[in-house]
N, CA, C and O of each residue as an XYZ file, in Angstrom:
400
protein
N       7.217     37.261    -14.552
C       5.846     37.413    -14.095
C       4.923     37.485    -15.302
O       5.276     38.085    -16.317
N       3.855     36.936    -15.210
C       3.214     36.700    -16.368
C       1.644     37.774    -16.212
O       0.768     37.781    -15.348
N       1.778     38.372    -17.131
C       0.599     39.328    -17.057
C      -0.618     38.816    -16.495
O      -0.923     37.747    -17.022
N      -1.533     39.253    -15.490
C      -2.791     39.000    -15.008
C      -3.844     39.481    -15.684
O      -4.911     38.886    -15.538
N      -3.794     40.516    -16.463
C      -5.003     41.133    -16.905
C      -4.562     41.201    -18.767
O      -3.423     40.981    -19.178
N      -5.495     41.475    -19.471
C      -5.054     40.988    -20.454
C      -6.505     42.791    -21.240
O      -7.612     42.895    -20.713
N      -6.123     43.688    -22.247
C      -7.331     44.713    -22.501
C      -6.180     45.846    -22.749
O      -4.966     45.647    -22.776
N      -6.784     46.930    -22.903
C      -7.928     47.638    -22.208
C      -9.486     46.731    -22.821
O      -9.452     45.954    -23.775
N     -10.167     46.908    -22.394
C     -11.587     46.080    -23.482
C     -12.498     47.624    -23.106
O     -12.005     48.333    -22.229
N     -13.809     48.098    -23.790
C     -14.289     48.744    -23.540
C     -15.943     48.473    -23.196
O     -16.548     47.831    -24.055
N     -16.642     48.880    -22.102
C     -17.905     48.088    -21.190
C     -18.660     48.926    -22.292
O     -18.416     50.098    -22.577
N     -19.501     48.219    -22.791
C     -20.440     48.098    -23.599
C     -22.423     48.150    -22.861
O     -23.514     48.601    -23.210
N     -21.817     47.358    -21.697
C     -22.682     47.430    -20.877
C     -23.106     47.164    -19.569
O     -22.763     45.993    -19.412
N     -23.684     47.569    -18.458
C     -23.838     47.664    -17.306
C     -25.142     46.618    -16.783
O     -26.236     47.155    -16.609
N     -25.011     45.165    -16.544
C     -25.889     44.004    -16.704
C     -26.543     44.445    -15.279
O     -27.737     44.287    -15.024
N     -25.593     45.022    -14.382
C     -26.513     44.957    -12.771
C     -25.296     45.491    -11.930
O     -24.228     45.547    -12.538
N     -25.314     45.936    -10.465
C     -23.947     46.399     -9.612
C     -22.550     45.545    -10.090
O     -21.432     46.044    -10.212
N     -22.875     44.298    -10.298
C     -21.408     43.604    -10.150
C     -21.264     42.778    -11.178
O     -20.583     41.765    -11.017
N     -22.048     43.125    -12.780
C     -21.744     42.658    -13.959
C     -22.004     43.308    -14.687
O     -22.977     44.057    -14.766
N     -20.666     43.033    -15.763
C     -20.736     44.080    -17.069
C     -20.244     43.128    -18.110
O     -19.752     42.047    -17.787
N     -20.349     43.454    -19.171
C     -20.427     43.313    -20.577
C     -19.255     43.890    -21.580
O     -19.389     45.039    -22.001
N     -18.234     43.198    -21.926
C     -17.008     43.666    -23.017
C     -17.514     43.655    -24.225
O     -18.329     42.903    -24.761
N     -16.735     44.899    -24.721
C     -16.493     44.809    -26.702
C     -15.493     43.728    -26.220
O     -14.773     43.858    -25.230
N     -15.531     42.639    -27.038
C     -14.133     41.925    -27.175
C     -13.819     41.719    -28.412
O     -14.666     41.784    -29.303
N     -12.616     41.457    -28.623
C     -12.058     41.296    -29.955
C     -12.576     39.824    -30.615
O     -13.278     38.941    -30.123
N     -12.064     39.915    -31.659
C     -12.683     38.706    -32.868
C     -12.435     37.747    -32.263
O     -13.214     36.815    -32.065
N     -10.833     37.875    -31.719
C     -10.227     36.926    -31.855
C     -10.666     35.803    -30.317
O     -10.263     34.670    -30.055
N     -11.283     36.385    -29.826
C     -12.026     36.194    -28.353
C     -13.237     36.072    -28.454
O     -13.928     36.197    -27.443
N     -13.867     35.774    -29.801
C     -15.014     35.682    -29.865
C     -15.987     34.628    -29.046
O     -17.150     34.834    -28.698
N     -15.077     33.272    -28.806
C     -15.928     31.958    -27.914
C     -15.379     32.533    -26.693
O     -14.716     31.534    -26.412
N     -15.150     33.250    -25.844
C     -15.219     33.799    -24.694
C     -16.396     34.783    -24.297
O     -16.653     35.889    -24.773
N     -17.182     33.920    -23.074
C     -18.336     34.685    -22.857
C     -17.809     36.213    -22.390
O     -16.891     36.347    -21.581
N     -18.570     37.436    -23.058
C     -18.022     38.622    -22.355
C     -19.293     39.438    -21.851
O     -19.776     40.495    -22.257
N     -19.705     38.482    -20.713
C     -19.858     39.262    -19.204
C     -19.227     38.508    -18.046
O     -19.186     37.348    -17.635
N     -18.584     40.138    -17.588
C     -17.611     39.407    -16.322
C     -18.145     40.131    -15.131
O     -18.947     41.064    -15.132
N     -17.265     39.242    -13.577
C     -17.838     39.682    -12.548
C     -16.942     41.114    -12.575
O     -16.108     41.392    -13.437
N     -17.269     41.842    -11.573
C     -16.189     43.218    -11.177
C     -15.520     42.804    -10.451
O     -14.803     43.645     -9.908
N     -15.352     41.508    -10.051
C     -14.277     41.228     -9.311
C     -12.309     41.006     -9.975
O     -11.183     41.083     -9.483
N     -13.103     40.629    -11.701
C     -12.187     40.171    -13.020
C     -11.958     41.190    -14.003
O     -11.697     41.107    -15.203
N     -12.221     42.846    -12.707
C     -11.954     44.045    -13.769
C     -11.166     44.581    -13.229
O     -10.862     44.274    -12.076
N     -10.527     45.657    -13.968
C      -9.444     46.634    -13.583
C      -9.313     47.950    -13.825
O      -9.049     48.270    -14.984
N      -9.434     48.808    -12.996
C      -9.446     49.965    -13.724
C      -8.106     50.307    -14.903
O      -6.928     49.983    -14.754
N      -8.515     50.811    -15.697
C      -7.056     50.898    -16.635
C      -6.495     52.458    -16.992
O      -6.993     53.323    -17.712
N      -5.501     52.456    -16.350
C      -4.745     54.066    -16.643
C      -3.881     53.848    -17.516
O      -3.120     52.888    -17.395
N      -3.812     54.748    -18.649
C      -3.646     54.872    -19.921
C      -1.450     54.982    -19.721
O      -0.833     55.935    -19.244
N      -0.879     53.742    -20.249
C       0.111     53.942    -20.318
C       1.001     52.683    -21.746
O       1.246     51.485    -21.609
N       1.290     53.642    -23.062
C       1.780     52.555    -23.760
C       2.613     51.501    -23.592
O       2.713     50.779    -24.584
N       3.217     51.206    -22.676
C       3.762     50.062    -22.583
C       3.234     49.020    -21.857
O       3.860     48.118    -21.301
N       1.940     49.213    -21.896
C       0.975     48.038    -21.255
C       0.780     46.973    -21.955
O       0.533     45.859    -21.494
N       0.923     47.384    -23.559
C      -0.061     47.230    -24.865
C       0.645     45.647    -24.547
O       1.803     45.227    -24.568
N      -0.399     45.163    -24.312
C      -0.386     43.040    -24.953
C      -0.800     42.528    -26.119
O      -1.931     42.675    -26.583
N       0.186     41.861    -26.664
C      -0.784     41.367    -27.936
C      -1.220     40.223    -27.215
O      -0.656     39.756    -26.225
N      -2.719     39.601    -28.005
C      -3.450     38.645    -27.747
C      -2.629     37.532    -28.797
O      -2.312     37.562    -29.986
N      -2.506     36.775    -27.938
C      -2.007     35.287    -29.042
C      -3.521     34.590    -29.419
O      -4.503     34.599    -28.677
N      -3.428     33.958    -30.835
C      -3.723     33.105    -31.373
C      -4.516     31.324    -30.368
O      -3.759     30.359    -30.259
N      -5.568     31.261    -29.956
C      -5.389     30.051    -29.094
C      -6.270     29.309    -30.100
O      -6.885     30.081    -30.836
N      -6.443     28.279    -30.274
C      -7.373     27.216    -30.515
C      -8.483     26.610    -29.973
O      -8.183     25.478    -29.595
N      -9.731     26.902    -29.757
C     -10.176     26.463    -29.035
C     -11.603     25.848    -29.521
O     -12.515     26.456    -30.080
N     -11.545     24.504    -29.161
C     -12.657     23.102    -29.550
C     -13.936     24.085    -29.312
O     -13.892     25.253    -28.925
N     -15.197     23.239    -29.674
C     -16.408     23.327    -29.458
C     -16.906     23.562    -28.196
O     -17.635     24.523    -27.952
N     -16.504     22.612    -27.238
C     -16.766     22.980    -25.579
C     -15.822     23.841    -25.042
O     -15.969     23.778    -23.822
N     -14.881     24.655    -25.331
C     -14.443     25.966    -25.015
C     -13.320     25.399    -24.185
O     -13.199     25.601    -22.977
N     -12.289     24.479    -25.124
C     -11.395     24.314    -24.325
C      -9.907     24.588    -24.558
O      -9.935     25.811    -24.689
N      -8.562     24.210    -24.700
C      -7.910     24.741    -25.444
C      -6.884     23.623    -24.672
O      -7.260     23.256    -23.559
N      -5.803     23.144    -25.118
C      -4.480     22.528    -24.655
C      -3.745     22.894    -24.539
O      -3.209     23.049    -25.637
N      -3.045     23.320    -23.606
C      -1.556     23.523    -23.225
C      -0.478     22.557    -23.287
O      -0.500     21.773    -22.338
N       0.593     22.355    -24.238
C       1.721     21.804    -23.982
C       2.781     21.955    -23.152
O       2.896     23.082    -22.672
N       3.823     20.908    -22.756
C       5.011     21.723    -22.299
C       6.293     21.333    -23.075
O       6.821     20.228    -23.195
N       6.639     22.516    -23.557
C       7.655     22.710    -25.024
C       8.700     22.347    -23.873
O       8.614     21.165    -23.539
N       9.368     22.856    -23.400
C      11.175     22.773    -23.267
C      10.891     22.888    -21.760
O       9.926     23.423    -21.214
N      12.015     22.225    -21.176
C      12.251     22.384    -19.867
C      13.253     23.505    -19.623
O      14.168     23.608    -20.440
N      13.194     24.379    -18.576
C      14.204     25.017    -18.564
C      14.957     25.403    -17.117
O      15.679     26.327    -16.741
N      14.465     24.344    -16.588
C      15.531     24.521    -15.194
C      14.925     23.656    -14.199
O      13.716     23.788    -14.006
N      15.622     22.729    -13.491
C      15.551     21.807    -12.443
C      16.377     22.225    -11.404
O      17.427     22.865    -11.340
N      15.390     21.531    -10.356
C      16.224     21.824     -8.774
C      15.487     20.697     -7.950
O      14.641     19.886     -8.325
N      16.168     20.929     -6.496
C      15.862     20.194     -5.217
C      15.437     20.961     -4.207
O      16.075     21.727     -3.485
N      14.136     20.645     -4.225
C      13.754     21.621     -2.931
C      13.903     20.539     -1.379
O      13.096     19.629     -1.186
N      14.896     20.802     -0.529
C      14.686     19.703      0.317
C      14.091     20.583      1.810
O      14.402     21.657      2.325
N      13.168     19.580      2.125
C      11.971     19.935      3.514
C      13.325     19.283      4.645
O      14.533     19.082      4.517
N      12.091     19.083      5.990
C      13.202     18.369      6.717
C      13.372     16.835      6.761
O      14.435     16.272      7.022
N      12.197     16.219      6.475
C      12.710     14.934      5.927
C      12.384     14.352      4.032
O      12.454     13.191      3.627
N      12.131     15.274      3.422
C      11.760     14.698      2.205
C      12.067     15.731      0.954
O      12.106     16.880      1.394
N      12.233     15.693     -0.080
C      13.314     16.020     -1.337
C      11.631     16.066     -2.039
O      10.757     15.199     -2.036
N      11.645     17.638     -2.682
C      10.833     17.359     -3.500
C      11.036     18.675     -4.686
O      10.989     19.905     -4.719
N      11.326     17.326     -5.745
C      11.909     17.781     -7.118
C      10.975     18.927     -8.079
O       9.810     18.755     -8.440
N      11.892     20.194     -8.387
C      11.009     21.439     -8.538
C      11.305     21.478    -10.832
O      12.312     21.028    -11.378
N      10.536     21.894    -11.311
C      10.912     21.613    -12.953
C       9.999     22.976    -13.457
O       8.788     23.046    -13.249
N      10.626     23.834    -14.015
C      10.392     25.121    -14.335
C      10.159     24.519    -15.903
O      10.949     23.744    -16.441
N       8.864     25.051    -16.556
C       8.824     24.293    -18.042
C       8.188     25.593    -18.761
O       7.466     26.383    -18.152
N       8.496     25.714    -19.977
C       8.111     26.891    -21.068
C       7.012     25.609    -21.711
O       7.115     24.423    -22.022
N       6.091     26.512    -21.688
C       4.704     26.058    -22.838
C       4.771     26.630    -23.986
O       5.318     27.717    -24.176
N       4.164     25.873    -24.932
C       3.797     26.221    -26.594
C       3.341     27.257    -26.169
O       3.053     27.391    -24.980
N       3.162     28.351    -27.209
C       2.480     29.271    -27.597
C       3.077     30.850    -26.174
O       2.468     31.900    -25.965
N       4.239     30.423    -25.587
C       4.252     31.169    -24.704
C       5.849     32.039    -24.764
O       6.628     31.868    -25.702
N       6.097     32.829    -23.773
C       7.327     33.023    -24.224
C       8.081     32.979    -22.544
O       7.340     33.017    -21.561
N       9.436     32.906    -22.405
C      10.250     32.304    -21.860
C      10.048     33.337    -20.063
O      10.706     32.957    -19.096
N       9.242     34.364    -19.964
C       8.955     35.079    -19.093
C       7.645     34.175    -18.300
O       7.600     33.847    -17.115
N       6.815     33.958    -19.180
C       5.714     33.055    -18.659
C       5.776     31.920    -18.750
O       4.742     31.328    -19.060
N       7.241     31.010    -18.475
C       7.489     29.878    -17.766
C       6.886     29.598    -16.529
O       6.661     30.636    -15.906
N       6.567     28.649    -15.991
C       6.105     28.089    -14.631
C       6.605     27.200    -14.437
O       6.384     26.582    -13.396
């Protein structure tokens, strides 16, 4: 399972009921930081939450590429009349838990 939320970040500021404003890190700097409250979480304090942020690359128009490094498992999903081929793949920059 691949983590959904990615922080703690700390609200810096209160834009209106249902937008706020992150400290974000450097490294997140071309990421706009005001989000809806729909893309927040409350966060209860437990060390083994701690995520490191990877390294991404990202162009001028705020985009970034995903590869797919290694395959790591094939199958057959069969319906009742049709076969449809399932391919589990590890991406660059990722690690073998956050396969899809």
């Amino acid at each position: 399972m691949s983590p959904r939320h990615i922080g703690p970040y700390e609200i810096i500021e209160k834009l209106n009921p249902v937008a706020y404003r992150l400290d974000l890190p450097v490294e997140l700097e071309h990421v706009h930081n005001v989000f809806h409250v729909s893309q927040l979480k409350k966060y209860i304090v437990d060390p083994e939450h701690t995520i490191v942020s990877e390294h991404v690359e990202i162009t001028e128009d705020l985009v970034y590429e995903e590869c797919p490094g290694q395959i790591l498992d094939r199958r057959i999903k069969q319906l009742r009349n049709k076969q449809i081929p399932l391919v589990k793949v590890l991406w660059t920059n990722h690690t073998p838990q956050e396969a899809t």
